[in-house]
Predicted model as a PDB file, atoms N, CA, C, CB and O in Angstrom, pLDDT in the B-factor column:
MODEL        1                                                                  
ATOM      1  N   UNK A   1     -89.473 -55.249 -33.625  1.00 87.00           N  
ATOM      2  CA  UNK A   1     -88.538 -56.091 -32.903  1.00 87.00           C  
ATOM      3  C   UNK A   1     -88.042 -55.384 -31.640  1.00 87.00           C  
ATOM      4  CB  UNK A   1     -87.360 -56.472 -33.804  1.00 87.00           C  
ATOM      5  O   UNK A   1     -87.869 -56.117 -30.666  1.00 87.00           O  
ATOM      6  N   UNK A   2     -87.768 -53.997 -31.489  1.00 88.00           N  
ATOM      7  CA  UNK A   2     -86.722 -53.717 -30.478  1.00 88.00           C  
ATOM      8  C   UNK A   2     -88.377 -53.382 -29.690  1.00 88.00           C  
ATOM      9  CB  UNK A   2     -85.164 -52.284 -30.804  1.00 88.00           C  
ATOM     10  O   UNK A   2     -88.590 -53.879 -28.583  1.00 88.00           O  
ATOM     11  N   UNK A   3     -89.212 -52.718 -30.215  1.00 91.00           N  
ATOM     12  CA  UNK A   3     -90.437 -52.716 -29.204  1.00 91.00           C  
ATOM     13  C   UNK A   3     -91.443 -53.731 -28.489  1.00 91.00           C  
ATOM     14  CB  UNK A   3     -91.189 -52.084 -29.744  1.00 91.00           C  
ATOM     15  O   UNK A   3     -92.548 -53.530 -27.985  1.00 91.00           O  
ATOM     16  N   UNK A   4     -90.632 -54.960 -28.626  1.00 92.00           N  
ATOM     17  CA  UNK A   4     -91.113 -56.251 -28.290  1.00 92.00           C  
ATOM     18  C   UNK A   4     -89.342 -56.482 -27.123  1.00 92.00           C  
ATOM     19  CB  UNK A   4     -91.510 -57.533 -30.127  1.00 92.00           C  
ATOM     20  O   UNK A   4     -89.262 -56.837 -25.947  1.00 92.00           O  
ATOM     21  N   UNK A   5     -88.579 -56.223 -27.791  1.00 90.00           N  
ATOM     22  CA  UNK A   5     -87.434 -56.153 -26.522  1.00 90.00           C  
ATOM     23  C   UNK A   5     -87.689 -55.169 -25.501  1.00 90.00           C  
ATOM     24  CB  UNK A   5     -85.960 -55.775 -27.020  1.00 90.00           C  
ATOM     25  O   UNK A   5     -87.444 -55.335 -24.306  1.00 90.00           O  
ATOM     26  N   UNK A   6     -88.159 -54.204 -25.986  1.00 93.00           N  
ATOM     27  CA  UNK A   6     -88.452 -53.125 -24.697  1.00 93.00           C  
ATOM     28  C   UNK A   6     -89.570 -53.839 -23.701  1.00 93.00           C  
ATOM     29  CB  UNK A   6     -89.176 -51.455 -25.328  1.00 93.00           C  
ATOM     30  O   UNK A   6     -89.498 -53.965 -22.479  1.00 93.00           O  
ATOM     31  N   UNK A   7     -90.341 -54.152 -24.354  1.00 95.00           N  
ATOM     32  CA  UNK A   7     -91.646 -54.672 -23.098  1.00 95.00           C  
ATOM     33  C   UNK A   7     -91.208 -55.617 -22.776  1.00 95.00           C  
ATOM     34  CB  UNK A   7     -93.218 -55.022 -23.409  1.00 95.00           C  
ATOM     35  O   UNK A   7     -91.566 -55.962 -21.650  1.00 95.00           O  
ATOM     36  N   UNK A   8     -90.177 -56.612 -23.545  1.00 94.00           N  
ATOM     37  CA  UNK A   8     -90.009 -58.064 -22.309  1.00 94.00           C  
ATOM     38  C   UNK A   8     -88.734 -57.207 -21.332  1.00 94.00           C  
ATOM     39  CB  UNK A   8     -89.160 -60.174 -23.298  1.00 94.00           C  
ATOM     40  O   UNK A   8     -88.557 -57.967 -20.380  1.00 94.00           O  
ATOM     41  N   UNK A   9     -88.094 -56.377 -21.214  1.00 93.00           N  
ATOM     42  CA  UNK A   9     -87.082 -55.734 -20.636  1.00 93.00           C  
ATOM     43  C   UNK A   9     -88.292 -55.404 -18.971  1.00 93.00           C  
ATOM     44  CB  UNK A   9     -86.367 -54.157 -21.857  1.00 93.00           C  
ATOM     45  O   UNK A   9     -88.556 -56.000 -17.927  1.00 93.00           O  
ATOM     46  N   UNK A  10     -88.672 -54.126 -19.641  1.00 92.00           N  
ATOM     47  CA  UNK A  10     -89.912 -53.604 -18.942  1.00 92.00           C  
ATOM     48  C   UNK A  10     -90.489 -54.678 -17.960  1.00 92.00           C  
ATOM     49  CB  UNK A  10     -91.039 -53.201 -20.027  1.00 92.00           C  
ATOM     50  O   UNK A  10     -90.134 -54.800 -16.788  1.00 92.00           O  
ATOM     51  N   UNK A  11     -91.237 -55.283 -18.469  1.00 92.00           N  
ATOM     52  CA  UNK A  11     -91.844 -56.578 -17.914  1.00 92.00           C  
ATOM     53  C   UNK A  11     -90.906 -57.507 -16.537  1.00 92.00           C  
ATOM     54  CB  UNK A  11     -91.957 -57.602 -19.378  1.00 92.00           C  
ATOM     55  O   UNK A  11     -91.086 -57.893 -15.383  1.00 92.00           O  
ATOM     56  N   UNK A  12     -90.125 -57.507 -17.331  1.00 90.00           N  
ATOM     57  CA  UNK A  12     -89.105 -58.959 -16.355  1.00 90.00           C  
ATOM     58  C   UNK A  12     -88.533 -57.622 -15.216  1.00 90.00           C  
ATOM     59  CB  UNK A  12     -87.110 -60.154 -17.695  1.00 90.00           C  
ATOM     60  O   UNK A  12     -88.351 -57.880 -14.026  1.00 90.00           O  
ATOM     61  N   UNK A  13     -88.295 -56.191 -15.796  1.00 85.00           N  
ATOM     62  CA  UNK A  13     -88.255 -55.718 -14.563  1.00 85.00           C  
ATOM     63  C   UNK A  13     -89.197 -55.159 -13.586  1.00 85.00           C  
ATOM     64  CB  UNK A  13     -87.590 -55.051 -14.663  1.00 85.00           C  
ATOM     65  O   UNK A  13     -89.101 -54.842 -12.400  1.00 85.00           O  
ATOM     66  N   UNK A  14     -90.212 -55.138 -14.528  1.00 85.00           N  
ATOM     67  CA  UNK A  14     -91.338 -54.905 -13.095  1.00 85.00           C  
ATOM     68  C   UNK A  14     -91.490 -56.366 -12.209  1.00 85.00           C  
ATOM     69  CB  UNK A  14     -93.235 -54.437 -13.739  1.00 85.00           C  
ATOM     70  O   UNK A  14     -91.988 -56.119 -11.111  1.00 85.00           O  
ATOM     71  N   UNK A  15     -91.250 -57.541 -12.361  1.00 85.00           N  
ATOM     72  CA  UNK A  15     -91.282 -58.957 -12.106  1.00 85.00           C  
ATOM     73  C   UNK A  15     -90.046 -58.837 -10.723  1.00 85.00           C  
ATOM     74  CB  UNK A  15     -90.810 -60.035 -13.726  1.00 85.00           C  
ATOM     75  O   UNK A  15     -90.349 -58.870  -9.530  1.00 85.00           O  
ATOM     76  N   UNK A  16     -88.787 -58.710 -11.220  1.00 80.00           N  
ATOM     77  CA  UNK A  16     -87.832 -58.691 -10.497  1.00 80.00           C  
ATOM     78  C   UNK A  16     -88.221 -57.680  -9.100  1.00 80.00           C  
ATOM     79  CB  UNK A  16     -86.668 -58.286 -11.409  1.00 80.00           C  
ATOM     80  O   UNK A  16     -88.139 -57.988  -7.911  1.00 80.00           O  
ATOM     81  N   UNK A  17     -88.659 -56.403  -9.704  1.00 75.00           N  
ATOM     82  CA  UNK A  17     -89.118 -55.584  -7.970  1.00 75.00           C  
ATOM     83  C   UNK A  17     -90.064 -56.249  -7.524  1.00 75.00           C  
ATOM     84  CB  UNK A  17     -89.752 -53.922  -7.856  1.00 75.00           C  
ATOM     85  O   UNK A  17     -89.903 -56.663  -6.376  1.00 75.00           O  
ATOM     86  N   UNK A  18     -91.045 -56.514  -8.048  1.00 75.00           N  
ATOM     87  CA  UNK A  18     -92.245 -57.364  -7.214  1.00 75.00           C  
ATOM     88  C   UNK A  18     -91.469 -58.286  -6.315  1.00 75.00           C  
ATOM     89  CB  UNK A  18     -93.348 -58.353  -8.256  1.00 75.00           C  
ATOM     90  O   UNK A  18     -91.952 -58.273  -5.183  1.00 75.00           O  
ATOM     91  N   UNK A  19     -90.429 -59.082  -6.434  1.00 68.00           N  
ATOM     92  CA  UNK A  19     -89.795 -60.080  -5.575  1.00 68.00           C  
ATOM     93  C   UNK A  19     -90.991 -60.861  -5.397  1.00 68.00           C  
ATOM     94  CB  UNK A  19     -89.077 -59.560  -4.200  1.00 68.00           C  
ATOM     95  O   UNK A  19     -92.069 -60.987  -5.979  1.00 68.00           O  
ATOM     96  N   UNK A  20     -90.333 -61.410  -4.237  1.00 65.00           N  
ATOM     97  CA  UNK A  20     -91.597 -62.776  -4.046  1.00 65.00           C  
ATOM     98  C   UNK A  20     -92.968 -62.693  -3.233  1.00 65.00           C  
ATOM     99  CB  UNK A  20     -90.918 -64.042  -3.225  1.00 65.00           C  
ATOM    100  O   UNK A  20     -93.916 -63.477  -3.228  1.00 65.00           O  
ATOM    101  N   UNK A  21     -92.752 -61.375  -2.480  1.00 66.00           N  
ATOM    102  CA  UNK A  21     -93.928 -60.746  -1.536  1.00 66.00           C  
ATOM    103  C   UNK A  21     -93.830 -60.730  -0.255  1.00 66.00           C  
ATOM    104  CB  UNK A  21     -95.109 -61.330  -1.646  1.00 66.00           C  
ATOM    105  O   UNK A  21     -94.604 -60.350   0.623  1.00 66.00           O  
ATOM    106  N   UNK A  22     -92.878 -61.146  -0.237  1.00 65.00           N  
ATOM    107  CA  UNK A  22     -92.690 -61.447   1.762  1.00 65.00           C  
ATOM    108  C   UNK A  22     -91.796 -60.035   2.076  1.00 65.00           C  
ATOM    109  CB  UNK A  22     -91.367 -63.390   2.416  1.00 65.00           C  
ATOM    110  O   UNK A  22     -90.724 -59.719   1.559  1.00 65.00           O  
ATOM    111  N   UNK A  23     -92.436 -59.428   2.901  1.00 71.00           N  
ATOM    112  CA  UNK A  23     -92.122 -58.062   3.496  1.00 71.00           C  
ATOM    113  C   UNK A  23     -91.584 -58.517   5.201  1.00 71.00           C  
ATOM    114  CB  UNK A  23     -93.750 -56.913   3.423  1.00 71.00           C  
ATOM    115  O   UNK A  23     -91.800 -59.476   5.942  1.00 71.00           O  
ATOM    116  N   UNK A  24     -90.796 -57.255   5.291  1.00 72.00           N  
ATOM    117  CA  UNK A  24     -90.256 -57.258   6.379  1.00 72.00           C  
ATOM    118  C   UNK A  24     -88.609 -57.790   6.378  1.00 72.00           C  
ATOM    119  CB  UNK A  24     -91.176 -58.015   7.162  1.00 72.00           C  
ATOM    120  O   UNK A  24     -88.195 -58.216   5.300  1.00 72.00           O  
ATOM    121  N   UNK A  25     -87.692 -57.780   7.510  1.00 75.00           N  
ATOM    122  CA  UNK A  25     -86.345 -58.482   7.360  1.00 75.00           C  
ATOM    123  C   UNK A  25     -86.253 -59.999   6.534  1.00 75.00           C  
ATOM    124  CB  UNK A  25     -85.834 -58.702   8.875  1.00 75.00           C  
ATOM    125  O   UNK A  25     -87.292 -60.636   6.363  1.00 75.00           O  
ATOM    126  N   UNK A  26     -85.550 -60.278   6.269  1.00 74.00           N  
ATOM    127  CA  UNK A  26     -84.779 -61.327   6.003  1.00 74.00           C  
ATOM    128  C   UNK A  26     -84.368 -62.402   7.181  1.00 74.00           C  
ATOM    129  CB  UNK A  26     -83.677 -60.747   5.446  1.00 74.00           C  
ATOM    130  O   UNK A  26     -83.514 -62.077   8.006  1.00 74.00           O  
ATOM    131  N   UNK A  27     -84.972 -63.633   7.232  1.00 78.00           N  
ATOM    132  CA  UNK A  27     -84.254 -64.229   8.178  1.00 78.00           C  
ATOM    133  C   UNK A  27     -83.985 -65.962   8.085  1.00 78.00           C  
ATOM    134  CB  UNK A  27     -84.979 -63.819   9.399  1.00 78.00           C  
ATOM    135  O   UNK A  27     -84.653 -66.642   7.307  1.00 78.00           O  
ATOM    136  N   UNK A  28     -83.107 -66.464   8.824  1.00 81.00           N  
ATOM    137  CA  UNK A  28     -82.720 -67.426   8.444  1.00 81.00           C  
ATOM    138  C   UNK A  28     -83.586 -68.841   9.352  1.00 81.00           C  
ATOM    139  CB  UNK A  28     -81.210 -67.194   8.543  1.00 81.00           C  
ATOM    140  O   UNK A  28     -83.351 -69.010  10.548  1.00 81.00           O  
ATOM    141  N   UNK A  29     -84.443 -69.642   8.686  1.00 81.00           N  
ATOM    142  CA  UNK A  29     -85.736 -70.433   9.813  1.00 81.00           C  
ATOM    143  C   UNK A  29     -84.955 -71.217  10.810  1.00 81.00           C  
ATOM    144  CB  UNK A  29     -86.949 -71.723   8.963  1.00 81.00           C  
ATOM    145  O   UNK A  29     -83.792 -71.531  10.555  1.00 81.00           O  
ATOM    146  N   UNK A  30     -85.561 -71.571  11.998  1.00 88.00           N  
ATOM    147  CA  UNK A  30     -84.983 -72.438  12.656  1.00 88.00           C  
ATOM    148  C   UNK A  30     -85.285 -73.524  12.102  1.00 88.00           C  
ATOM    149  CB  UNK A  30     -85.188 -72.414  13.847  1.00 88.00           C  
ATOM    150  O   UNK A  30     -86.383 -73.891  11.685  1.00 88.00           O  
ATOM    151  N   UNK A  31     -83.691 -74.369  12.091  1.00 87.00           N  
ATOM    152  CA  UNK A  31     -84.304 -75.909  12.017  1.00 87.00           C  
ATOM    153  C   UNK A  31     -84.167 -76.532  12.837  1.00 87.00           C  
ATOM    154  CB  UNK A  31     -83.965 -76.734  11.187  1.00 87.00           C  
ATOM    155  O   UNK A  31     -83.096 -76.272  13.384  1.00 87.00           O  
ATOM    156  N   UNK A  32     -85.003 -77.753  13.573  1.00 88.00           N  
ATOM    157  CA  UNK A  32     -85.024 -78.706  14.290  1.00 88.00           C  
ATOM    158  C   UNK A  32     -83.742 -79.549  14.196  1.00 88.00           C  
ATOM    159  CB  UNK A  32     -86.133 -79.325  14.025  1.00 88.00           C  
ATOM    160  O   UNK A  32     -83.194 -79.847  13.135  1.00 88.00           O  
ATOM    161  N   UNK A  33     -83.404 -79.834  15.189  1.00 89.00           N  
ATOM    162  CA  UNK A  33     -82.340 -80.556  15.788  1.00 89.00           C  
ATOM    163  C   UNK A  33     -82.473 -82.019  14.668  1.00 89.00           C  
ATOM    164  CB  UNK A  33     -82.647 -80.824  17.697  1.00 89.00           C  
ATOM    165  O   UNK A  33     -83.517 -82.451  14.180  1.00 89.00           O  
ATOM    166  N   UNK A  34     -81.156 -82.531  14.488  1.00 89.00           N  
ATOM    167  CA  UNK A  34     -81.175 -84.327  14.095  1.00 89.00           C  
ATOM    168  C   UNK A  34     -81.889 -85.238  15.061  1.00 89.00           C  
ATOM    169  CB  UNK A  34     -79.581 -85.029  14.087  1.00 89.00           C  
ATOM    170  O   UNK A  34     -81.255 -85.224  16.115  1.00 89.00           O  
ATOM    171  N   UNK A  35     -82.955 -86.032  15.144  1.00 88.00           N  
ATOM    172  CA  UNK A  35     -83.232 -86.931  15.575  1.00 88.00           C  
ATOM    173  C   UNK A  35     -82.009 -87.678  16.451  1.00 88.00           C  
ATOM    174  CB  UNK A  35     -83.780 -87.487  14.586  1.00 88.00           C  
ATOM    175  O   UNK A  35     -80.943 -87.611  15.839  1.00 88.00           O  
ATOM    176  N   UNK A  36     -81.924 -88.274  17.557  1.00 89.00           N  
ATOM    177  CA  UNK A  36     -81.089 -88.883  18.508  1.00 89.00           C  
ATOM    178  C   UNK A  36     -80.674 -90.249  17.926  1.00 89.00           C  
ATOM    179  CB  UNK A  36     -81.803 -89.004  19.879  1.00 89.00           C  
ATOM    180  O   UNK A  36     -81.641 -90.573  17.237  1.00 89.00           O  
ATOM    181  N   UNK A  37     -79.769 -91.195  17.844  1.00 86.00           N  
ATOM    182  CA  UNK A  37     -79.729 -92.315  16.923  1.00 86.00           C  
ATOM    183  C   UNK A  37     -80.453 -93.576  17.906  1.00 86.00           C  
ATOM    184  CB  UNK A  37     -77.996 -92.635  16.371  1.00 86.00           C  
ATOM    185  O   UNK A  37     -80.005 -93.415  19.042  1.00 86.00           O  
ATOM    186  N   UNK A  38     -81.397 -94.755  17.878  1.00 83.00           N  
ATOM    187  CA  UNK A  38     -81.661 -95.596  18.394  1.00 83.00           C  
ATOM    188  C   UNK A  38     -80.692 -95.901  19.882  1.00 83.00           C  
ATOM    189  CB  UNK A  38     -81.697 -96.429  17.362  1.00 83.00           C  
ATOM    190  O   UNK A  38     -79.466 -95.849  19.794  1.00 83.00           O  
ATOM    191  N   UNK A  39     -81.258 -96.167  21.008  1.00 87.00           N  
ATOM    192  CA  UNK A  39     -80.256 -96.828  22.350  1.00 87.00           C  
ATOM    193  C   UNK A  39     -79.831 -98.186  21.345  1.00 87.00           C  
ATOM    194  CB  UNK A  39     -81.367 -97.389  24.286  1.00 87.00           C  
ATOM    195  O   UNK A  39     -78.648 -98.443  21.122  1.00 87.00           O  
ATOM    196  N   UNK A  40     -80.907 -98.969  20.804  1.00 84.00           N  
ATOM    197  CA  UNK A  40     -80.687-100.532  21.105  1.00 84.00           C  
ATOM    198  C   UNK A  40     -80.946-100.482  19.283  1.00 84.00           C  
ATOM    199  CB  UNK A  40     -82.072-101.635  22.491  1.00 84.00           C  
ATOM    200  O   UNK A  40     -81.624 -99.707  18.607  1.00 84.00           O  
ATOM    201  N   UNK A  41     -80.019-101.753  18.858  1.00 78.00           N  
ATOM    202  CA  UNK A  41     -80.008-102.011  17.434  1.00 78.00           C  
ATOM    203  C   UNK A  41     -81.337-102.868  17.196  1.00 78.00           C  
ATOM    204  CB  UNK A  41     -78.608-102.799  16.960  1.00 78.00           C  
ATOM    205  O   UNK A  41     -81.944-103.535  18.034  1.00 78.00           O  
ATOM    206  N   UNK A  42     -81.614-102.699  15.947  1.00 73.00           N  
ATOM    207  CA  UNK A  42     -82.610-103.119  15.579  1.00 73.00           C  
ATOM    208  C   UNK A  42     -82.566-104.569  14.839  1.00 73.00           C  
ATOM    209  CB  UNK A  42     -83.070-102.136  14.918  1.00 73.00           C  
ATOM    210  O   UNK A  42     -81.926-104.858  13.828  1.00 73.00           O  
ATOM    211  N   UNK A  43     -83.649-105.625  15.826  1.00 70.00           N  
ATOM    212  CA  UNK A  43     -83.338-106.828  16.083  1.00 70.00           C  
ATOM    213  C   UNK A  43     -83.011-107.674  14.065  1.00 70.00           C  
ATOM    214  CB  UNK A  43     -84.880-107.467  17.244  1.00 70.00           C  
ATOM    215  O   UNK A  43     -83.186-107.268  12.916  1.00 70.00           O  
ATOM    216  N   UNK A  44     -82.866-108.025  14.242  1.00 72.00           N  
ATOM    217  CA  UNK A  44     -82.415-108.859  13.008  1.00 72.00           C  
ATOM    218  C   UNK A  44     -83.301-110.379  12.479  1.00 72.00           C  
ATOM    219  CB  UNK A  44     -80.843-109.287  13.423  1.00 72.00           C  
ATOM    220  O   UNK A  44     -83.108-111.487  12.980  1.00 72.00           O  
ATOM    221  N   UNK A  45     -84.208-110.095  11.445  1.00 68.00           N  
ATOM    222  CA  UNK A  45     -84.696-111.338  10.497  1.00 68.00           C  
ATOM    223  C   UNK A  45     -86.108-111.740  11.317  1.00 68.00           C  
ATOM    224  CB  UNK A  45     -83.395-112.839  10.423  1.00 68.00           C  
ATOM    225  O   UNK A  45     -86.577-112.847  11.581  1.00 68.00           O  
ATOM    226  N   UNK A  46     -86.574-110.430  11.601  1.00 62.00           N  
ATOM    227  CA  UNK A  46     -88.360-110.279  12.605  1.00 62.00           C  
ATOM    228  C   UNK A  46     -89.097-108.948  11.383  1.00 62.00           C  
ATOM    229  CB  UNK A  46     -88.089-109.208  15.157  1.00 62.00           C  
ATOM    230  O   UNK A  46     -88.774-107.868  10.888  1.00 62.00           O  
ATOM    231  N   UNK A  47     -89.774-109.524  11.375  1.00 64.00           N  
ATOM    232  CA  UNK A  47     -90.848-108.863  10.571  1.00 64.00           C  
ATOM    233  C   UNK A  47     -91.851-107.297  11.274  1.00 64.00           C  
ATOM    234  CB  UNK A  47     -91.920-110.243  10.326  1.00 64.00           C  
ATOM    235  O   UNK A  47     -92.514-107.835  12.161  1.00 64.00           O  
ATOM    236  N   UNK A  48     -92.043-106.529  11.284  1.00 65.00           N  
ATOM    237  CA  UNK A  48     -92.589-105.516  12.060  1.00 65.00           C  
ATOM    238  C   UNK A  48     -93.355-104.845  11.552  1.00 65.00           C  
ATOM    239  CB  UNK A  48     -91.881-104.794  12.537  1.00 65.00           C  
ATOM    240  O   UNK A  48     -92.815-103.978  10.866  1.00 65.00           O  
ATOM    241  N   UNK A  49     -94.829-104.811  11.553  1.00 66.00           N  
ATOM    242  CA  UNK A  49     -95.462-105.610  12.140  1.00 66.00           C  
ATOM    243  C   UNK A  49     -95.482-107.214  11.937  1.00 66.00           C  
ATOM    244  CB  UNK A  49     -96.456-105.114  12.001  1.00 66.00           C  
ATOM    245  O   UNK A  49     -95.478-107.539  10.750  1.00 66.00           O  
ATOM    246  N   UNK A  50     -95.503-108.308  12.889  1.00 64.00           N  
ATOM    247  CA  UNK A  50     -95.276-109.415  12.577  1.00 64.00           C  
ATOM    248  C   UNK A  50     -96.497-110.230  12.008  1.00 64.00           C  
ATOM    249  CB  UNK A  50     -94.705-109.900  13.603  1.00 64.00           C  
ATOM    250  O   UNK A  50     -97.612-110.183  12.529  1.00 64.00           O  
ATOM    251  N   UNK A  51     -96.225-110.907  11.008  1.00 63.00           N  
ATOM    252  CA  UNK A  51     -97.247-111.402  10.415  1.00 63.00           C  
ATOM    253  C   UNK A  51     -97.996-112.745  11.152  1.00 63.00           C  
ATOM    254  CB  UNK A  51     -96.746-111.654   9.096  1.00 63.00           C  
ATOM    255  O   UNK A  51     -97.325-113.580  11.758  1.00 63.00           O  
ATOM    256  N   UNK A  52     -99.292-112.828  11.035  1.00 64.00           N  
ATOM    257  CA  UNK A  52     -99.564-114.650  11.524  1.00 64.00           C  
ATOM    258  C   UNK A  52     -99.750-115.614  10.000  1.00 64.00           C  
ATOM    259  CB  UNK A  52    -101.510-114.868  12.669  1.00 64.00           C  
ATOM    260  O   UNK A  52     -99.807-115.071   8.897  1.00 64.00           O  
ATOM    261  N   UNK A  53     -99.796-116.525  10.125  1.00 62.00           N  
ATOM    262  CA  UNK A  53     -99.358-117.883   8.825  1.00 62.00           C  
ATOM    263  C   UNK A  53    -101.609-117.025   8.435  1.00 62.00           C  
ATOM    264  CB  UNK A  53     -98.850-120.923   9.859  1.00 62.00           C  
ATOM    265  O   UNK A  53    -101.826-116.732   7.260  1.00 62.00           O  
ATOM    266  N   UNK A  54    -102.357-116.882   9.074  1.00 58.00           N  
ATOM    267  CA  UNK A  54    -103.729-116.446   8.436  1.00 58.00           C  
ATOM    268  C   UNK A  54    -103.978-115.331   7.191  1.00 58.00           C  
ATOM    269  CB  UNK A  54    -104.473-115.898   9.576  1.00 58.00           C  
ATOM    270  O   UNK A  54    -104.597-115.469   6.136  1.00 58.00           O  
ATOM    271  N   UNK A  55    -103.138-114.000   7.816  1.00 54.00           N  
ATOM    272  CA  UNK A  55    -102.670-113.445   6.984  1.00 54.00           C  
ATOM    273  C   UNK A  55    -101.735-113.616   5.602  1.00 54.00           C  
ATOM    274  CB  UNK A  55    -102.380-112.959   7.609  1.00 54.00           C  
ATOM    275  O   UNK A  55    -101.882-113.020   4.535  1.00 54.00           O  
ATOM    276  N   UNK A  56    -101.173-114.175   5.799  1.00 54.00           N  
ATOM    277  CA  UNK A  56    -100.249-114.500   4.519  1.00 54.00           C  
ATOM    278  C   UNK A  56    -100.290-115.198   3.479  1.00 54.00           C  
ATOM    279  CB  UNK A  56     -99.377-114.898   4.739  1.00 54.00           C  
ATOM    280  O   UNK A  56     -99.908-116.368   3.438  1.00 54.00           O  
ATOM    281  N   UNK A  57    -100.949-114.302   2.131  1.00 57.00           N  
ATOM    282  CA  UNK A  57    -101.367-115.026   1.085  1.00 57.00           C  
ATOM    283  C   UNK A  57    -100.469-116.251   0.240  1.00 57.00           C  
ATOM    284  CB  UNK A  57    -101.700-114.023   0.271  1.00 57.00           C  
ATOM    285  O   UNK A  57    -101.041-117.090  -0.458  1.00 57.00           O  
ATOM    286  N   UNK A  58     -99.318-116.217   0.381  1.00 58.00           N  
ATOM    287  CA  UNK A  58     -98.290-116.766  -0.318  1.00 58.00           C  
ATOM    288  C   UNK A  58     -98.609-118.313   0.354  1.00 58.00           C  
ATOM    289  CB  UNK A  58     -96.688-115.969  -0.049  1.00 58.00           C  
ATOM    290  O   UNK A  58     -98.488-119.264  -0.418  1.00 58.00           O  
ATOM    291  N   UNK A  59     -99.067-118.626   1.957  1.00 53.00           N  
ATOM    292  CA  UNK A  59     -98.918-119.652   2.561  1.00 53.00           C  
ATOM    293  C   UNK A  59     -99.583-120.542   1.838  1.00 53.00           C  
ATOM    294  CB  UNK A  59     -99.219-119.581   3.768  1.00 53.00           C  
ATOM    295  O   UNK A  59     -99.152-121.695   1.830  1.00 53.00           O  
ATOM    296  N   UNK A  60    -100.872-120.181   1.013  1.00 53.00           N  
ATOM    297  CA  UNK A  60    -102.021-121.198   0.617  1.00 53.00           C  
ATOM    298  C   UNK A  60    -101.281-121.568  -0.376  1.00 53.00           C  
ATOM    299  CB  UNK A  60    -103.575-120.739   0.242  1.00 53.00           C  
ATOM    300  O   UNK A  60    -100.423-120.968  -1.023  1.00 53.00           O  
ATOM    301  N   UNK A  61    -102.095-123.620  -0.486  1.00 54.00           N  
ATOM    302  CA  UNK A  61    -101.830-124.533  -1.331  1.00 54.00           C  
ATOM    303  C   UNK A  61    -102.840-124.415  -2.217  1.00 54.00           C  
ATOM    304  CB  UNK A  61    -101.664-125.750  -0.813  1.00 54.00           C  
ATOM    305  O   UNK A  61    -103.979-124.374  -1.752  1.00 54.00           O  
ATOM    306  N   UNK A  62    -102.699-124.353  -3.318  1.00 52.00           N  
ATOM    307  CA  UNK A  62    -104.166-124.964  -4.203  1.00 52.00           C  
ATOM    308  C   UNK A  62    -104.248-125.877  -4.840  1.00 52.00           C  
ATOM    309  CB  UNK A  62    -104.710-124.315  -5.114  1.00 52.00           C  
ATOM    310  O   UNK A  62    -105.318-126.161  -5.378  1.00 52.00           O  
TER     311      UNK A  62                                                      
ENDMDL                                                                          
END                                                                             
């Protein structure tokens, strides 16, 4: 028992120095700016891309 605690001890600390592999400083990434919000609102009860009555399966009678 305690020689099965020693190797998971052992183990998880050879794990912990390995770290994750990335050598060199520490640094914090740039992130890209927020997107700008729309000039003009977005038109209301228009479909985009707009459909034609050919496309649209729902239109047919049978």
């Amino acid at each position: 028992m305690i020689a099965i605690l020693k190797r998971t001890l052992g183990i998880s600390l050879l794990i912990s120095l390995v770290g994750c592999g990335v050598r060199g400083p520490l640094y914090l990434p740039n992130v890209p700016p927020a997107p700008s919000p729309p000039s003009e609102p977005e038109p209301k009860g228009k479909l985009y891309p707009p459909q034609s009555p050919a496309t649209n399966p729902t239109s047919t009678k049978q």
